[in-house]
Each structure stands twice: as C-alpha cells, then as structure tokens.
C-alpha positions as CSV (number, residue, x, y, z in Angstrom):
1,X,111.2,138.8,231.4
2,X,114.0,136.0,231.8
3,X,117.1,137.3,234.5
4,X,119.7,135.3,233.1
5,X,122.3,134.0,235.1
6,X,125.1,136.3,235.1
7,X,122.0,139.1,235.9
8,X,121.4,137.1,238.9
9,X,125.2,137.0,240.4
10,X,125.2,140.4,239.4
11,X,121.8,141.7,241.6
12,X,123.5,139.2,244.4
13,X,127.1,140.8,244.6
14,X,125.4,144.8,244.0
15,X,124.6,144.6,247.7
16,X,126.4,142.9,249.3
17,X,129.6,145.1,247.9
18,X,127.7,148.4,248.7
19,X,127.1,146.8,252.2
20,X,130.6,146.0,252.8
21,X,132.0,149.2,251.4
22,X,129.9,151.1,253.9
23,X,130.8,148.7,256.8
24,X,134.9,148.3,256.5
25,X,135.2,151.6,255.0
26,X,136.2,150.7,251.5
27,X,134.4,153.3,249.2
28,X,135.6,151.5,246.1
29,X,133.5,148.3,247.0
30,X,130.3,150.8,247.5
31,X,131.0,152.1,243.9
32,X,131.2,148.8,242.1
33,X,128.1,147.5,244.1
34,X,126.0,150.6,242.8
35,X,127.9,150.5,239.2
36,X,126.2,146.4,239.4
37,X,123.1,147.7,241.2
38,X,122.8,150.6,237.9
39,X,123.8,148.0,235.3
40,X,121.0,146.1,236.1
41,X,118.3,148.6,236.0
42,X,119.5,150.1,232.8
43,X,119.6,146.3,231.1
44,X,115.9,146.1,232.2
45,X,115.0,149.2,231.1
46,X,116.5,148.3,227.5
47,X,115.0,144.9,227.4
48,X,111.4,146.3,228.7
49,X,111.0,148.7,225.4
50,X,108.9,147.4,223.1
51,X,109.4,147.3,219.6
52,X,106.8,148.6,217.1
53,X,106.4,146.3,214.7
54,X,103.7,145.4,212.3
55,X,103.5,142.0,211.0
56,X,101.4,140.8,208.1
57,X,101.4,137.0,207.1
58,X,99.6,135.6,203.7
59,X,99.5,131.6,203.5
60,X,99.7,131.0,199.9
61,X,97.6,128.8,200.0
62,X,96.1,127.6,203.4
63,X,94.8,123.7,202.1
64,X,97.2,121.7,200.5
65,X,97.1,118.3,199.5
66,X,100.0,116.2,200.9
67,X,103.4,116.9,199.3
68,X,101.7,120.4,197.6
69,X,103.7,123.1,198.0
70,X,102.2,125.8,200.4
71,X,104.4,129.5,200.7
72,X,104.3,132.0,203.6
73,X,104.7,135.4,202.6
74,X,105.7,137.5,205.6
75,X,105.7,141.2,205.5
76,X,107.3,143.1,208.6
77,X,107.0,147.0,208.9
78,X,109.3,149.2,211.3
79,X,106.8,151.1,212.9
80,X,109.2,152.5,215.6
81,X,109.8,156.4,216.2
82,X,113.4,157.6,216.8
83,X,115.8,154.6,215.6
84,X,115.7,151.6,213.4
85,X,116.8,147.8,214.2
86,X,119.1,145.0,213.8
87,X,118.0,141.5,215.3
88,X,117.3,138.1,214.0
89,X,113.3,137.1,214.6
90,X,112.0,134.0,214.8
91,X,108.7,132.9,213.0
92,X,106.9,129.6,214.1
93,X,106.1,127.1,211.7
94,X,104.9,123.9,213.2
95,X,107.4,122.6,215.9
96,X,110.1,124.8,214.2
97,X,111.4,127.9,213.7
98,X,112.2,129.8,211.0
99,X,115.2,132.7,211.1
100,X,113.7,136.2,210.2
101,X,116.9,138.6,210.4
102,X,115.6,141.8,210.5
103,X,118.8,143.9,209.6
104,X,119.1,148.0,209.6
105,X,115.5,147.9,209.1
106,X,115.1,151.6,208.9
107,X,112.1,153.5,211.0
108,X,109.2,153.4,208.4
109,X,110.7,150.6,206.3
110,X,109.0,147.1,205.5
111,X,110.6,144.3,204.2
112,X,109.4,140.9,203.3
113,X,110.2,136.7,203.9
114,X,109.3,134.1,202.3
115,X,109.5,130.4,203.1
116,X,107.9,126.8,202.6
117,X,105.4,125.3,205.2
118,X,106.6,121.4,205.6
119,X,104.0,119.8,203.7
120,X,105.4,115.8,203.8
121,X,103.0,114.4,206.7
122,X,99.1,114.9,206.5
123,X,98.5,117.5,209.6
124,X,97.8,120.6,210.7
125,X,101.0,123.0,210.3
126,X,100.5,126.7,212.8
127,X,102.0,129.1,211.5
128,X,103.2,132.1,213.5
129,X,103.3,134.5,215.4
130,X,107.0,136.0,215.1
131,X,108.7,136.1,218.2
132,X,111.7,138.3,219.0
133,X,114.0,138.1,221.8
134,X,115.3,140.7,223.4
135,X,118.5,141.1,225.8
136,X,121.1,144.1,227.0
137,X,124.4,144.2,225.8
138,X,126.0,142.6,229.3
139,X,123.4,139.8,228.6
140,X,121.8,140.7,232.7
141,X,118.4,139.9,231.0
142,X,115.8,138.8,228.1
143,X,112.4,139.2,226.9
144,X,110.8,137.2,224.6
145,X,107.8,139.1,222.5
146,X,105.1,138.2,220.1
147,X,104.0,140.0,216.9
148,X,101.5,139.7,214.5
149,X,98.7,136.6,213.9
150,X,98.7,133.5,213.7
151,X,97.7,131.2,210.9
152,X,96.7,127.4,209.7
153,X,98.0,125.3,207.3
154,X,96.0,122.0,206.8
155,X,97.6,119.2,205.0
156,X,95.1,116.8,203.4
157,X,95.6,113.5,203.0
158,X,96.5,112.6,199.6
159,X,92.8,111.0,197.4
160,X,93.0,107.7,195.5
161,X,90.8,107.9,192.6
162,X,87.3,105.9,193.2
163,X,85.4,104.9,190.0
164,X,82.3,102.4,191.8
165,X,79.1,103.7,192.6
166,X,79.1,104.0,196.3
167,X,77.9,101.2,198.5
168,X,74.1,101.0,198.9
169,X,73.2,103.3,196.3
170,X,71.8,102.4,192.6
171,X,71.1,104.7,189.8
172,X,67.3,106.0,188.4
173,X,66.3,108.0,186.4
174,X,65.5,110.8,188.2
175,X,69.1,110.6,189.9
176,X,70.0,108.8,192.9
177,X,67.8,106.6,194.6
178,X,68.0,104.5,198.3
179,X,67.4,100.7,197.6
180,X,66.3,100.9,201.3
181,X,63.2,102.8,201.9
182,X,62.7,104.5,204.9
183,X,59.8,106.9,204.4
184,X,60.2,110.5,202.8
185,X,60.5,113.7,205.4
186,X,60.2,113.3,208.9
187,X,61.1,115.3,212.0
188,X,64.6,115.8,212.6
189,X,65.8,118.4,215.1
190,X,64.2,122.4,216.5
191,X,66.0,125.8,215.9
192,X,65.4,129.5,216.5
193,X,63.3,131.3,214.5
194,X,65.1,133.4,211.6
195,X,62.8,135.9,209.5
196,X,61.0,134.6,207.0
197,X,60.4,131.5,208.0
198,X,56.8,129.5,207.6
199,X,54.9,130.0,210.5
200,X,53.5,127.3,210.3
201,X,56.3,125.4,211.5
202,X,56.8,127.0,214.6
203,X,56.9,124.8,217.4
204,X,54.5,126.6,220.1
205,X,54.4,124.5,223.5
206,X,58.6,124.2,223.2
207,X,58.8,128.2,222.6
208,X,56.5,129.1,225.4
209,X,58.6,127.0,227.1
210,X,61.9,129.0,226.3
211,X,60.9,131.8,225.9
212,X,61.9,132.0,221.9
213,X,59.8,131.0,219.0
214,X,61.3,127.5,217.7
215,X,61.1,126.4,214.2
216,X,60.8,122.4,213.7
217,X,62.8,121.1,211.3
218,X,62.3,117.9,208.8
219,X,64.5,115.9,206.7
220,X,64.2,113.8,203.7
221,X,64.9,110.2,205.2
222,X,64.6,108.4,201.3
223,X,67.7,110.9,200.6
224,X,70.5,107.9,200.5
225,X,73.3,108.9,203.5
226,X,76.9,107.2,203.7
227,X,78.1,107.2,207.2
228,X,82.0,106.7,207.2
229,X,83.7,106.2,210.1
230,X,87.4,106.6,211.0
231,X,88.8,104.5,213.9
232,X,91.4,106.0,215.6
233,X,92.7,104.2,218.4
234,X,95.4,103.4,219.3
235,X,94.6,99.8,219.5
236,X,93.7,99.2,216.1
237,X,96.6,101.0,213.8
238,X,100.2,101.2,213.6
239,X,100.8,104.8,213.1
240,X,101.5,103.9,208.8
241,X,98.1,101.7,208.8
242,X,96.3,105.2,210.1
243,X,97.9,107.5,207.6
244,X,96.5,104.5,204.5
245,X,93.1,104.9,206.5
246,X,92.8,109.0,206.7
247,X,93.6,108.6,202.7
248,X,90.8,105.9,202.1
249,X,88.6,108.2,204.1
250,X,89.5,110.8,201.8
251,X,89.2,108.8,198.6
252,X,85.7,107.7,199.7
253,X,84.5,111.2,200.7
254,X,85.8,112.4,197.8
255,X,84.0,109.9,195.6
256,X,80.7,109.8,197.3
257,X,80.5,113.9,197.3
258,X,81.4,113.6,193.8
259,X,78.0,111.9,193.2
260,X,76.2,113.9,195.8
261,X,75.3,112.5,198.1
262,X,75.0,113.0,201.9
263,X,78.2,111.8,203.4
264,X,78.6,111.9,207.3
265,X,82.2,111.3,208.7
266,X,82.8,110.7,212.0
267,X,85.6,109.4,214.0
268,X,85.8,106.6,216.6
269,X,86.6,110.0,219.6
270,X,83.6,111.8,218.5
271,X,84.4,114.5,216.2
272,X,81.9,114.5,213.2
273,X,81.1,116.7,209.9
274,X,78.3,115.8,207.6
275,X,76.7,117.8,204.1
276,X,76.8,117.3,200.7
277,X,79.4,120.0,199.5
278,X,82.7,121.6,200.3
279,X,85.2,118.8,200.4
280,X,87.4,121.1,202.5
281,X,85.4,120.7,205.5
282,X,85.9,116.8,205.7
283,X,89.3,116.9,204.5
284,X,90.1,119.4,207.0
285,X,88.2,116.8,209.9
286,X,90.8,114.4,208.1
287,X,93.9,116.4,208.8
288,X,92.9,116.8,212.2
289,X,92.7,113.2,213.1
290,X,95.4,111.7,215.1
291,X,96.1,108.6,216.6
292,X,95.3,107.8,220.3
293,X,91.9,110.2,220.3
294,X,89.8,107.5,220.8
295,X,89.2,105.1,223.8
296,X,90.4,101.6,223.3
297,X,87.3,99.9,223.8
298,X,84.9,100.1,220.3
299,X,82.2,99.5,222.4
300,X,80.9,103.2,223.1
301,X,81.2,104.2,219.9
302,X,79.3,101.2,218.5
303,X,76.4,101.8,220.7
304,X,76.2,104.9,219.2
305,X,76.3,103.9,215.8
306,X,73.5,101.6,216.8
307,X,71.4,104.4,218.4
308,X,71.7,106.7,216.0
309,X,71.3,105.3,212.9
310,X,73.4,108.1,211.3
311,X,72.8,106.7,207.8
312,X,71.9,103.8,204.9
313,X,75.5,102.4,204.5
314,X,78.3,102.5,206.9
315,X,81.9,102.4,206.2
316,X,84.2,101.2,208.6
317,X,88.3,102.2,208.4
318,X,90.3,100.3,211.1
319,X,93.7,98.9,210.7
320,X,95.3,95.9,211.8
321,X,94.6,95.7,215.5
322,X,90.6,95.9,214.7
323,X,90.3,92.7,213.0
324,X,88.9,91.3,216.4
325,X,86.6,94.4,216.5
326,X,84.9,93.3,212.9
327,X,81.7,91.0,214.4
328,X,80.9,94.0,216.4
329,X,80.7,96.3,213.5
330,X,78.7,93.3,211.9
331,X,76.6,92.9,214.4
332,X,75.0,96.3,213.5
333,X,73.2,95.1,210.3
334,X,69.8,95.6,211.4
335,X,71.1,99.6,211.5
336,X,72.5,99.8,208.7
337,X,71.8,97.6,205.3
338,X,75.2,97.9,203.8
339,X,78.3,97.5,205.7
340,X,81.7,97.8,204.5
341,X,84.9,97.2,206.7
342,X,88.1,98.4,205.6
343,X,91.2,96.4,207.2
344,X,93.9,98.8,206.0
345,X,97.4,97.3,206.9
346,X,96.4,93.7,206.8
347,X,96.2,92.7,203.9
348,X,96.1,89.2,205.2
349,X,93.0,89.0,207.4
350,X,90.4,86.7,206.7
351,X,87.0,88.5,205.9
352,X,84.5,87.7,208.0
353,X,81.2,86.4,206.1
354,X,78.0,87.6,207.0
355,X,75.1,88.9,204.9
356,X,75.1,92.5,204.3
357,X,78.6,92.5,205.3
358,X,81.5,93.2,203.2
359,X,85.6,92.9,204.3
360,X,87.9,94.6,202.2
361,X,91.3,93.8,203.6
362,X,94.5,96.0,201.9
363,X,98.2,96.2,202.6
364,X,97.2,100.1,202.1
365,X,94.7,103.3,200.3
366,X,95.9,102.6,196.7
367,X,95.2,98.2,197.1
368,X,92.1,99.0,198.9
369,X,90.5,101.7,196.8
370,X,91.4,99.5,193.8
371,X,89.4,96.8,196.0
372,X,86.9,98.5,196.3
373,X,86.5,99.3,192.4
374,X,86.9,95.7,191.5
375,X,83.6,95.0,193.9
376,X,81.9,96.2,190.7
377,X,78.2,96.1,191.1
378,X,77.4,97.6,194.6
C-alpha cells in the first residue's frame, strides 16, 4: 500500500485539529479532525479489498523467429461475490505496459484481450502478470496488485541458409564420419542408477562411497562434435556486430543439426547447451545472449577450451574488437583440428594465416554465411 500525498497531509492535520478543538474549545476543529481521521481509514479499507480475479494468458506462439508475429490471448474472469468492476489493468509485456480496461465487468463474467508481443529485436520478451491499481475516491491511498502467471516469449535470431558440409566433417558411406580419429567409446561422466539399467556398469567403490549405486557412463569419441562458441564481450562487438554474430550462430547450428551432428554451443560467460536435436534449445541459449556477460579478458575462457576439448572443430564468433584476440584462438590447434573464426563486423580485417586455421571476415550474417559456402570443400 502507497499513502499518497494528500493521504499523508490528511493523517497530519486529523490530529492535530482534534487536538486543538479539544484544547481552545472549538468543537468544530475536533469534528473535521475525526471527519480526516475516518476518511482515511475508510480509503484504506476500500483500497485493502482484493479483487477476485482469474486470469488466464495463452502465448500464441511462445518461439518466434525475429520479426514473426507472436499474439497474447488474455482471458480475465470476474470472480467477485456481491458487485462487478470498472477499472483499467495493466498487463506487462517486456519493459511496457499494455492497457486492459476492464469495464462493467459483471460478477461471473469473462472477457478477453488480445495484443502483439514486440518481436523486432532478438530477446527474451516476459509477459505478464496483470497488475491493477487500486485507490479511494479522495485519492488518500493506492495498492498495486498482481494476477495471474507469467509467461516467455523468446525471439530467435533470424537463420541464414548454409548449404557446405560443416567444417571437419566428410561424407561415407555409412553416414558421417570424423577425418580425426580419436578412438570409439570411452568414459565420459557417473550418474544415479535409474531401473533397468546394466549392472554391469555400476560403479561400486564411488557408490559405497555415496551411499547411492552410480552408473558409469561412456561416449562415442569417433562421433564428429562442432563446438561453437559465441563471444560476448563487451570488448569485442558493437552492439550491431553482436546481433550478425547470434544470427551466424544460428545459421550454423541450424545447419550442422540439420546434418546431425553433435553441436555444442557455448558462450564466452559460460552458459552452454549441447545435443543433436531440438533446435529450440540452442536458439533459445541464442536469445538469451546479451552483450557485456562475459569478462573482457579471452583468456579464461580459452583455457577452458584448451582443457576441455569440448569437440573436433571449433567455431569462433567475435566481432570487431576480437581481431587482436584471433592468435589466441589459433593457438589452440593442437585441441582442436579445424578452427574457424568468424570476424563479423569487419569485413576488413586481415586473416590471420596459420594451418588448420581459417578467418572468415564479413561486414555481417548474410556476407559471412555466403563466406562460408563459397569455402566449398571443407
């Protein structure tokens, strides 16, 4: 609850003329301080009832592809006993509000609003809840109330079409093969035991040691893996160069799941999704991405890469300020056999030359997936 400030000269002068009616003998001074003194407590007891309201909201539909259209359908019921209302509501969308008037909305009545969730910048859009403010009809007071859920709206970055084989990989004829060998299945990580799995994977000395039966699991290492990596620092893009680089993530992503195989994307801050289905979830990691997550320095995130050895071929997306940053990506060829660094907003960089290394500099996602094409054989 909000006292505004007319409430608050009010609550001030209720005393003070009930005081001074009482102490100079002027009973009409002791009335109008208990007439302010009543006011107020009747403007808080309307603004403290609560409306029943019940809010439904559909997102029609939740993933949209940049400049898609995306509808919310919003469906508000009266749910209150003994009167109906008139007031205008206020829905959320983004950092903006959308007007909801709610007029002679009878007890037991529903109605409906529909609107458009801004879909012209790549981003996540909240939706929700609907908020209603409440006041008396002196304005003494406010309160500002919530109803319903809330919801999601993720705008993907818009997909240039990629026709190449992705980097590192060639064709056989049993399907796809690495032109890197690395062995077949090895260890990879332990996990609870879920029923029905083969005993004899069970891990024994680490489950005594929990207390739980762990399962080892193993991976197929000769199963080809594109790592692609988003830089987003502040230090290497102008906020347009970022946007080109989230859409050349996408259009390689896109591409690489496309000929299924296992695509790990991470960002330069950390946050990572790897598989080998569901666009939605990598798209979704792309609309999350925003500039400044990352520390300046490329150096933790390098040492990483090196560590890790998350894949075969790495892809590297950095913009204009990480032209400097290029020998240290290079200098991580004995990870990873293919390299390929996307300069996206400088379109004028010289590529750096080194073996296993290739610089594909573009003024933005269209020049450099059409770059990246015109590599032919990979």
């Amino acid at each position: 609850m909000r006292v505004t400030a007319r409430g608050w000269a009010l609550v001030g002068a209720g005393p003070l003329l009930l005081l001074s009616g009482f102490l100079f003998g002027y009973p009409e001074l002791a009335v109008l301080g208990v007439v302010a003194l009543v006011a107020f407590a009747v403007a808080v007891g309307i603004v403290s009832l609560r409306a029943a309201l019940t809010v439904g909201r559909h997102l029609d539909p939740d993933r949209v592809t940049r400049g898609e259209p995306s509808t919310v359908h919003l469906t508000i019921r009266n749910d209150n006993r003994l009167r109906g209302m008139t007031v205008i509501a206020t829905d959320r969308c983004g950092p903006a509000g959308i007007p909801v008037p709610l007029l002679r909305l009878r007890r037991g009545h529903e109605t409906q609003t529909v609107y458009q969730v801004p879909t012209s910048r790549r981003g996540v859009v909240d939706v929700g809840p609907l908020r209603i403010v409440r006041t008396d009809p002196l304005g003494l007071a406010e309160v500002a109330r919530s109803y319903g859920a809330t919801g999601r709206v993720w705008v993907h970055p818009v997909a240039h079409p990629i026709q190449a084989v992705p980097a590192g990989i060639a064709r056989s004829l049993d399907g796809r093969v690495d032109k890197v060998p690395h062995g077949h299945v090895t260890f990879d990580n332990l996990r609870e035991y879920v029923v029905g799995d083969d005993l004899r994977s069970v891990h024994w000395r680490t489950s005594a040691r929990v207390g739980e039966l762990m399962v080892r699991e193993h991976t197929d290492t000769s199963l080809p893996v594109m790592v692609v990596v988003l830089d987003d620092r502040t230090a290497a893009h102008t906020p347009e160069s970022f946007e080109e680089a989230c859409e050349a993530a996408a259009s390689i992503v896109i591409a690489a799941l496309r000929e299924g195989l296992h695509v790990r994307l991470r960002t330069v801050s950390g946050s990572e999704i790897s598989g080998t289905q569901g666009r939605n979830v990598f798209l979704d990691l792309l609309a999350e991405a925003t500039l400044g997550a990352a520390e300046p320095d490329l150096t933790p995130a390098a040492d990483r890469l090196r560590i890790g050895r998350l894949g075969d071929t790495l892809i590297f997306l950095t913009g204009p300020g990480g032209v400097g940053d290029v020998r240290q990506i290079a200098a991580l060829r004995a990870q990873y056999p293919v390299i390929v660094v996307g300069l996206i907003g400088a379109p004028d960089a010289t590529p750096t030359a080194a073996p296993g290394l290739l610089v594909l500099a573009a003024a933005d996602a269209a020049e450099f997936t059409a770059a990246w094409d015109g590599v032919g054989r990979w």
